[in-house]
Biotite code that builds the C-alpha atoms (Angstrom):
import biotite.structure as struc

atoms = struc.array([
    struc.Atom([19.029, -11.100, 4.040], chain_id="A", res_id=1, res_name="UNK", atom_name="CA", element="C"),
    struc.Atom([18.434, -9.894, 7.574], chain_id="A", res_id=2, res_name="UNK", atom_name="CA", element="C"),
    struc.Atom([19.018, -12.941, 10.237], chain_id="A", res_id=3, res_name="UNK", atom_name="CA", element="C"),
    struc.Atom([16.514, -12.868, 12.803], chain_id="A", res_id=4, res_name="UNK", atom_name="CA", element="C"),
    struc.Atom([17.289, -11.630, 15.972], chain_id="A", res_id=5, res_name="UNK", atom_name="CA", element="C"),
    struc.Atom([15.233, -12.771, 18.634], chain_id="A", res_id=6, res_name="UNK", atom_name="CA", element="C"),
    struc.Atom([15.633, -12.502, 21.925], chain_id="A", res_id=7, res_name="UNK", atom_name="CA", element="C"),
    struc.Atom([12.817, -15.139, 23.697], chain_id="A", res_id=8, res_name="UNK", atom_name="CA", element="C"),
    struc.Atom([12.112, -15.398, 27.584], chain_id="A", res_id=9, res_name="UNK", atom_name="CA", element="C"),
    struc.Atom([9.091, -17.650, 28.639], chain_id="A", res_id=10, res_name="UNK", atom_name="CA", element="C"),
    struc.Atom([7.193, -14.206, 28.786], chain_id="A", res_id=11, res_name="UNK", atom_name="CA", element="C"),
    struc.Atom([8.422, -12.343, 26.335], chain_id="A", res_id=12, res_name="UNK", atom_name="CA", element="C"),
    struc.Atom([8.827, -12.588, 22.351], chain_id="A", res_id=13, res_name="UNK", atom_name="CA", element="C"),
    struc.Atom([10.919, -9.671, 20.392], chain_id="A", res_id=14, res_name="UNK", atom_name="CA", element="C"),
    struc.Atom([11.901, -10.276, 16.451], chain_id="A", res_id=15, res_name="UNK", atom_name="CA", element="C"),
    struc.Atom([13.302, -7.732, 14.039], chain_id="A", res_id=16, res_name="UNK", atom_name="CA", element="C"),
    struc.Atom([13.703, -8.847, 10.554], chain_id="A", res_id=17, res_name="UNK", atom_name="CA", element="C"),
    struc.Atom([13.383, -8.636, 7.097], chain_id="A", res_id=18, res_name="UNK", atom_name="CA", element="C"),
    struc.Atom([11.684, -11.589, 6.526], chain_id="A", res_id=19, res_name="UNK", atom_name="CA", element="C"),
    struc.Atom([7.451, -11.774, 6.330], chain_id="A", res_id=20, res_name="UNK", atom_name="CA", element="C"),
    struc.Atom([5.907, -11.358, 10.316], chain_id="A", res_id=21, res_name="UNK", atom_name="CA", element="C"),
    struc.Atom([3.686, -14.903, 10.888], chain_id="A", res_id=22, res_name="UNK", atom_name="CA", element="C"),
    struc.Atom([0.681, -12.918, 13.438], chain_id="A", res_id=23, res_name="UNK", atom_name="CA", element="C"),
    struc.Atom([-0.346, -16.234, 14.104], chain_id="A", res_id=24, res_name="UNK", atom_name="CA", element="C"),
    struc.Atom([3.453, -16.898, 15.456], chain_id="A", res_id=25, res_name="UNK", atom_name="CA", element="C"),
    struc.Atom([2.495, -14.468, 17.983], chain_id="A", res_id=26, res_name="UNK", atom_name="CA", element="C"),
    struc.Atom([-1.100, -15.297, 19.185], chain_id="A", res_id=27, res_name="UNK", atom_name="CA", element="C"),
    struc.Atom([0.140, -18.477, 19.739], chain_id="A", res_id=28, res_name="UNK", atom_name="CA", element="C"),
    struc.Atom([3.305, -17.628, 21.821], chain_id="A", res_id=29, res_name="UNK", atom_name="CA", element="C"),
    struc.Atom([1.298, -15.492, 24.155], chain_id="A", res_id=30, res_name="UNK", atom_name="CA", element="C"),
    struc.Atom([-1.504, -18.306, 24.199], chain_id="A", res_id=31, res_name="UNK", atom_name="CA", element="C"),
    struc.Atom([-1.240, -19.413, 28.208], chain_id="A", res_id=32, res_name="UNK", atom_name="CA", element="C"),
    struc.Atom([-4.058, -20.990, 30.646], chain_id="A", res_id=33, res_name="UNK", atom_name="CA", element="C"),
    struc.Atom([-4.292, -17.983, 32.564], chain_id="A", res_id=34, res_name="UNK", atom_name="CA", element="C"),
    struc.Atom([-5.190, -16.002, 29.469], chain_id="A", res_id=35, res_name="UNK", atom_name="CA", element="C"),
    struc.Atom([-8.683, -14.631, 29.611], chain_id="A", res_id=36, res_name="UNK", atom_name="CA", element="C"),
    struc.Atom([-8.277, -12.091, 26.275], chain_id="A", res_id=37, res_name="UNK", atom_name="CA", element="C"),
    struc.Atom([-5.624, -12.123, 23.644], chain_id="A", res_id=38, res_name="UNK", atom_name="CA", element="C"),
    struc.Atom([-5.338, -8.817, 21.901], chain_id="A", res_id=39, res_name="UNK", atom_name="CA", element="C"),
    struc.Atom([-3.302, -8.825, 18.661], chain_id="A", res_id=40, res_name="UNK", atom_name="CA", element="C"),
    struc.Atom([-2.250, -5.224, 16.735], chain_id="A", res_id=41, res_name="UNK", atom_name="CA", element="C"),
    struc.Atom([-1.007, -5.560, 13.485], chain_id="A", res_id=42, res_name="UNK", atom_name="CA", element="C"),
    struc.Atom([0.216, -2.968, 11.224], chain_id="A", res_id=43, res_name="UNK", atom_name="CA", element="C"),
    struc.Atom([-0.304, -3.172, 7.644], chain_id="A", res_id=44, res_name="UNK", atom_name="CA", element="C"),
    struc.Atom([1.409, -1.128, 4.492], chain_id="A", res_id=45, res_name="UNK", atom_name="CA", element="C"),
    struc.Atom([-1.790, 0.561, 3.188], chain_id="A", res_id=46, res_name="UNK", atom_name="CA", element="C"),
    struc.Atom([-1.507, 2.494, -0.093], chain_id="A", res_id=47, res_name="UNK", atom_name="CA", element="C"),
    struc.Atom([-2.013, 5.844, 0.570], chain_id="A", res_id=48, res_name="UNK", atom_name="CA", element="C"),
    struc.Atom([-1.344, 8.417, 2.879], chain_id="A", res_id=49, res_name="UNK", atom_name="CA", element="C"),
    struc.Atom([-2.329, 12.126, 3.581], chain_id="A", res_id=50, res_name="UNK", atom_name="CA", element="C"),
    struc.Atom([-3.763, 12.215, -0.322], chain_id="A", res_id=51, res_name="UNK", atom_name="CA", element="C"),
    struc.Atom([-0.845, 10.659, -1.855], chain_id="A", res_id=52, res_name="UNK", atom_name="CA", element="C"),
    struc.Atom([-0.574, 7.000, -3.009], chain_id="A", res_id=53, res_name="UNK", atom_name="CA", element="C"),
    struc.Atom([2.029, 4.799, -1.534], chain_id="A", res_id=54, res_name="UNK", atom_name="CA", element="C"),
    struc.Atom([3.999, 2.493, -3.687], chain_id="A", res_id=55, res_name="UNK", atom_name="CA", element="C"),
    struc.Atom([6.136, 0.983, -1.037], chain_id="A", res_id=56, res_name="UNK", atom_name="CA", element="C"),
    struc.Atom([7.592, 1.408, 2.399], chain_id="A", res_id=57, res_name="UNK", atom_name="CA", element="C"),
    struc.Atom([11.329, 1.125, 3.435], chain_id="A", res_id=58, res_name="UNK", atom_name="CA", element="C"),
    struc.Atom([11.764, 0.549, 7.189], chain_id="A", res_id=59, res_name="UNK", atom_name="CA", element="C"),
    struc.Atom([15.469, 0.909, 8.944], chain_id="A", res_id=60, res_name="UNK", atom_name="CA", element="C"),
    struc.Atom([16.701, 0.015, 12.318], chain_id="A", res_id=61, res_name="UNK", atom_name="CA", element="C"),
    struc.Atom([19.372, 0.350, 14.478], chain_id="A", res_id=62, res_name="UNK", atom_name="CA", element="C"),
    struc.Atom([19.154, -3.520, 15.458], chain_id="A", res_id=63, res_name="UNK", atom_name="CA", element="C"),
    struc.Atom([21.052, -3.120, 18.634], chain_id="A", res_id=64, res_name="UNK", atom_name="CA", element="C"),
    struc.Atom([19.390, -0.199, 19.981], chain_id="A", res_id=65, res_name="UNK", atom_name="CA", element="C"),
    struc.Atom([16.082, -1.180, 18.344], chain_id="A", res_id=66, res_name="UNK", atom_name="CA", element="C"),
    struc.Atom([15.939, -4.795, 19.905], chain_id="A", res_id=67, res_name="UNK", atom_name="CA", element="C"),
    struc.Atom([16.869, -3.669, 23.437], chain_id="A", res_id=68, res_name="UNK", atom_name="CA", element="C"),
    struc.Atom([14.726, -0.693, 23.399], chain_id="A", res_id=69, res_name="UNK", atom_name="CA", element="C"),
    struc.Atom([11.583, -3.090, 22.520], chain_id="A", res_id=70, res_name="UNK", atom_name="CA", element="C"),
    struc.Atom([12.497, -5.211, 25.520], chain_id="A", res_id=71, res_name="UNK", atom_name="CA", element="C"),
    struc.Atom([12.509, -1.991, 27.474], chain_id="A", res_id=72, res_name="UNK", atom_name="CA", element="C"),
    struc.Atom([8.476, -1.654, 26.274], chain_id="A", res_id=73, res_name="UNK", atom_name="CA", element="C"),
    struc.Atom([8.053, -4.793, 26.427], chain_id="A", res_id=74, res_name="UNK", atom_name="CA", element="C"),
    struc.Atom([8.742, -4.995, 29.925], chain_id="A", res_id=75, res_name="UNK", atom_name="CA", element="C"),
    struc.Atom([7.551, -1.407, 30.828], chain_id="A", res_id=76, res_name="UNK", atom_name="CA", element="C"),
    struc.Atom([4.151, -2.933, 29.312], chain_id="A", res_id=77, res_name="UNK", atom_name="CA", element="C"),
    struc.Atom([4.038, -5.783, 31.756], chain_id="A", res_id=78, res_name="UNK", atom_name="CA", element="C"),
    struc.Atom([4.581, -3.588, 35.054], chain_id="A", res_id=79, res_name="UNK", atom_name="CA", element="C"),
    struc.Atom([2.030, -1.276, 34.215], chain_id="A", res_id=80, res_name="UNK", atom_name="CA", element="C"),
    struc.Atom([-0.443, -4.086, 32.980], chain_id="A", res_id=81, res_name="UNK", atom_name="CA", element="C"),
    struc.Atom([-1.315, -7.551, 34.270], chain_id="A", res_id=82, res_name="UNK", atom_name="CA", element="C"),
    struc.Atom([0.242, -9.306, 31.008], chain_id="A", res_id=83, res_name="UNK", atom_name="CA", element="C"),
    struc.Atom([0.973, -12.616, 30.900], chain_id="A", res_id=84, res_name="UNK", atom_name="CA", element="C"),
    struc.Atom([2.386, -12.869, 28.258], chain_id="A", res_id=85, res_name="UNK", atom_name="CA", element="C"),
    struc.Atom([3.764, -10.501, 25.084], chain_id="A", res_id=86, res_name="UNK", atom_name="CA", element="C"),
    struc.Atom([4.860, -11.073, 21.607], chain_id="A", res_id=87, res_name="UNK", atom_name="CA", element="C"),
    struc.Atom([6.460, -7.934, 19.610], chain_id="A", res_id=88, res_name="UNK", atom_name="CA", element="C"),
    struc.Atom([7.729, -8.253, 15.895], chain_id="A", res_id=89, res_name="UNK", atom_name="CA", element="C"),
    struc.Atom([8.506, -5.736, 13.789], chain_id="A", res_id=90, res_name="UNK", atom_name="CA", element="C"),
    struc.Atom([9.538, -5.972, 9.947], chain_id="A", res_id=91, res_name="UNK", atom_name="CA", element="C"),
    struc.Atom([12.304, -4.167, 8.137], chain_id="A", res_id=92, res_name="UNK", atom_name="CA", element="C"),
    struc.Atom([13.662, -3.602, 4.417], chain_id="A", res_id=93, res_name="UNK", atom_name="CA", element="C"),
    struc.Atom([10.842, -3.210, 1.761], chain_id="A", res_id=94, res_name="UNK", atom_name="CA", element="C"),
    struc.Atom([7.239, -4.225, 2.285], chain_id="A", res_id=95, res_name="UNK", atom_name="CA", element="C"),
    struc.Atom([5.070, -3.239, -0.233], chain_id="A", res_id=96, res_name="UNK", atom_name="CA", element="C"),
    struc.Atom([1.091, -2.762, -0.026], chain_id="A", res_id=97, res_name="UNK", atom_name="CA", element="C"),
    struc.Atom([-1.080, -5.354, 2.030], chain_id="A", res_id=98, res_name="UNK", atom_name="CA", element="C"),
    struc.Atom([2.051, -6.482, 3.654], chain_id="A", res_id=99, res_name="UNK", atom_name="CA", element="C"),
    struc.Atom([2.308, -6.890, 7.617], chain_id="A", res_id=100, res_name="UNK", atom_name="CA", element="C"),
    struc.Atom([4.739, -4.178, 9.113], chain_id="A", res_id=101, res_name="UNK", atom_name="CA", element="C"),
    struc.Atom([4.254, -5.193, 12.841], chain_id="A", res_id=102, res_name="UNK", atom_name="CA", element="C"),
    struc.Atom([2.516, -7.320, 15.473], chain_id="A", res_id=103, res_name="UNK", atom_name="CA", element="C"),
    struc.Atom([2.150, -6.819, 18.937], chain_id="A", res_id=104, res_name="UNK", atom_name="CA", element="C"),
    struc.Atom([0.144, -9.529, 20.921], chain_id="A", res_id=105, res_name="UNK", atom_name="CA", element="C"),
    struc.Atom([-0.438, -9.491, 24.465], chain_id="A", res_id=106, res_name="UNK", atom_name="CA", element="C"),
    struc.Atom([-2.438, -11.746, 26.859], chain_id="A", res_id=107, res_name="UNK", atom_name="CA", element="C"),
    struc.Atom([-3.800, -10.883, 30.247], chain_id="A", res_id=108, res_name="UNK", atom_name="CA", element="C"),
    struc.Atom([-6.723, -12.386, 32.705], chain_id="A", res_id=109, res_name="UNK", atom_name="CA", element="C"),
    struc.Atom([-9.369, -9.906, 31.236], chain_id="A", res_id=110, res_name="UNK", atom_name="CA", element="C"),
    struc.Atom([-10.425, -8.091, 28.189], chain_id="A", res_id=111, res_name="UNK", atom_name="CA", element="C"),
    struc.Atom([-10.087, -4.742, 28.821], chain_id="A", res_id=112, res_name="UNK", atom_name="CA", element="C"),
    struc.Atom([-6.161, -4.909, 30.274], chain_id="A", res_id=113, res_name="UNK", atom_name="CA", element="C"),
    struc.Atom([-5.470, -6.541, 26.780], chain_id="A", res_id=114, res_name="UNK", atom_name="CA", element="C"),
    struc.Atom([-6.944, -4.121, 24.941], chain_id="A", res_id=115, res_name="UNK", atom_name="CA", element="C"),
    struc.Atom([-5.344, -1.167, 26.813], chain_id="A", res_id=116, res_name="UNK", atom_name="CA", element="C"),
    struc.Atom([-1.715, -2.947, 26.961], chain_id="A", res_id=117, res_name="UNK", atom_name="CA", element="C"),
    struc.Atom([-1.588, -3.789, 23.272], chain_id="A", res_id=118, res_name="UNK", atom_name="CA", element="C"),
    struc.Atom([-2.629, 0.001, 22.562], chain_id="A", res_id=119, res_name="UNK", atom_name="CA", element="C"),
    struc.Atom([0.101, 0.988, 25.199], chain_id="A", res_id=120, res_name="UNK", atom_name="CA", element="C"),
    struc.Atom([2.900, -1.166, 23.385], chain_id="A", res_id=121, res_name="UNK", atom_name="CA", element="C"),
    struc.Atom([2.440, 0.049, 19.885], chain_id="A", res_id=122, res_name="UNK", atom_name="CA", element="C"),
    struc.Atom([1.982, 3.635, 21.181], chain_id="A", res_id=123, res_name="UNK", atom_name="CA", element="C"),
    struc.Atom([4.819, 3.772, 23.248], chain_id="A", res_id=124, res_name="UNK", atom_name="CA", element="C"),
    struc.Atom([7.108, 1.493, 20.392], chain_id="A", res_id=125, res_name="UNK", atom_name="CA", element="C"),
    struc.Atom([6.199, 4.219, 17.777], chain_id="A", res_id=126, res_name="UNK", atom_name="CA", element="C"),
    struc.Atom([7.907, 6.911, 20.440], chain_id="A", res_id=127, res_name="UNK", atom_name="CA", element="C"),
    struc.Atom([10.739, 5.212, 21.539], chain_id="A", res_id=128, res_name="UNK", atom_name="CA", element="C"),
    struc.Atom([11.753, 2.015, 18.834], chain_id="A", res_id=129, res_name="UNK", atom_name="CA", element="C"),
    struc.Atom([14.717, 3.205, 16.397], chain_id="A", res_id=130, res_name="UNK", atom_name="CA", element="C"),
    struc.Atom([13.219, 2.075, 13.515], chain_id="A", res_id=131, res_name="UNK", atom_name="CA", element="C"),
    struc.Atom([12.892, 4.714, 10.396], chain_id="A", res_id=132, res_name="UNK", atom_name="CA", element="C"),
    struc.Atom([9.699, 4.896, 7.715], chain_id="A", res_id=133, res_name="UNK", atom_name="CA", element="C"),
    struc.Atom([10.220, 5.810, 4.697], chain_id="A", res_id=134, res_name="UNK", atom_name="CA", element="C"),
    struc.Atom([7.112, 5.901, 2.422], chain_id="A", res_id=135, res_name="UNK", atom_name="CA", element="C"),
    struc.Atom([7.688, 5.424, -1.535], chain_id="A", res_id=136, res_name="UNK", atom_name="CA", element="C"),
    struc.Atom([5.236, 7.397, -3.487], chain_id="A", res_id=137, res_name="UNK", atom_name="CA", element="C"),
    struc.Atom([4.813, 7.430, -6.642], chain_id="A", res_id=138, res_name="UNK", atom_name="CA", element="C"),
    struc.Atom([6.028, 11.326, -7.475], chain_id="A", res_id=139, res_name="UNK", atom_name="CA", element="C"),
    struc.Atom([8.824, 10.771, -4.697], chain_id="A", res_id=140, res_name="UNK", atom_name="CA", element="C"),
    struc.Atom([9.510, 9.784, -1.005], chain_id="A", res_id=141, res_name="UNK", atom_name="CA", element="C"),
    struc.Atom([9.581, 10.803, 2.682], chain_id="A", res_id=142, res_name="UNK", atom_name="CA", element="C"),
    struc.Atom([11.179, 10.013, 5.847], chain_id="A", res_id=143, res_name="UNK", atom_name="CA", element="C"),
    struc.Atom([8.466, 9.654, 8.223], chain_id="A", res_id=144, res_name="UNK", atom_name="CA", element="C"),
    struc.Atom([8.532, 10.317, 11.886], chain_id="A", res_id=145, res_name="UNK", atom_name="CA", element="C"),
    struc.Atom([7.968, 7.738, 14.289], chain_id="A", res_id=146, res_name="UNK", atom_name="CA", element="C"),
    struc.Atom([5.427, 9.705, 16.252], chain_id="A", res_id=147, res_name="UNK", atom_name="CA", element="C"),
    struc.Atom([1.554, 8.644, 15.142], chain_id="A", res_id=148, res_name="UNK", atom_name="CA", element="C"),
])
């Protein structure tokens, strides 16, 4: 089993682990007065991809690497955007189908900066995040890039 790592400032939430990701965890750490839109991404195992059907997912990290470069977004994310507040988790090991991958929540004074941030944040975690897809089908398997 994977022990948590978390790294927790009053504005910013980032977990890797192998455990199942609580979204609601998220939308309520980013819940603040000043919040006038939450906007909450998550990423689900669905069970197919490009024709093929997906059995399972295996995600890897480099935890080090992987924890400080979501800070990095994390904070990039908040200079570009008026966020208040932002919650990033991400899930590793084997998730199978239905089973949350990755949250990002943000909160900001209006709707549209949410919605833009949040989009921002997973983006930019896809291109930069160390973390490693590999999707389980059922007549074999593939390392996926990180790039959408």
């Amino acid at each position: 089993m994977l022990v948590v790592t978390l790294i927790m400032t009053i504005m910013i939430d980032i977990q890797l682990t192998d455990q199942p990701l609580q979204p609601q965890q998220c939308t309520d750490f980013v819940l603040k007065a000043g919040a006038g839109a939450i906007n909450v991404f998550i990423g689900t195992v669905r069970d197919h991809t490009q024709g093929r059907r997906v059995v399972r997912l295996e995600y890897e990290a480099y935890e080090p690497m992987a924890i400080a470069e979501m800070r990095k977004m994390a904070e990039a994310t908040m200079q570009r955007f008026p966020v208040q507040c932002i919650a990033i988790h991400h899930r590793v090991g084997t998730l199978h189908i239905g089973d949350v991958a990755v949250v990002i929540a943000v909160s900001t004074p209006h709707r549209a900066e949410a919605f833009e941030a949040c989009r921002y944040a997973i983006d930019t975690l896809k291109q930069t995040v160390p973390i490693w897809k590999k999707e389980i089908f059922e007549d074999g398997e593939v390392w996926v890039a990180a790039h959408p």
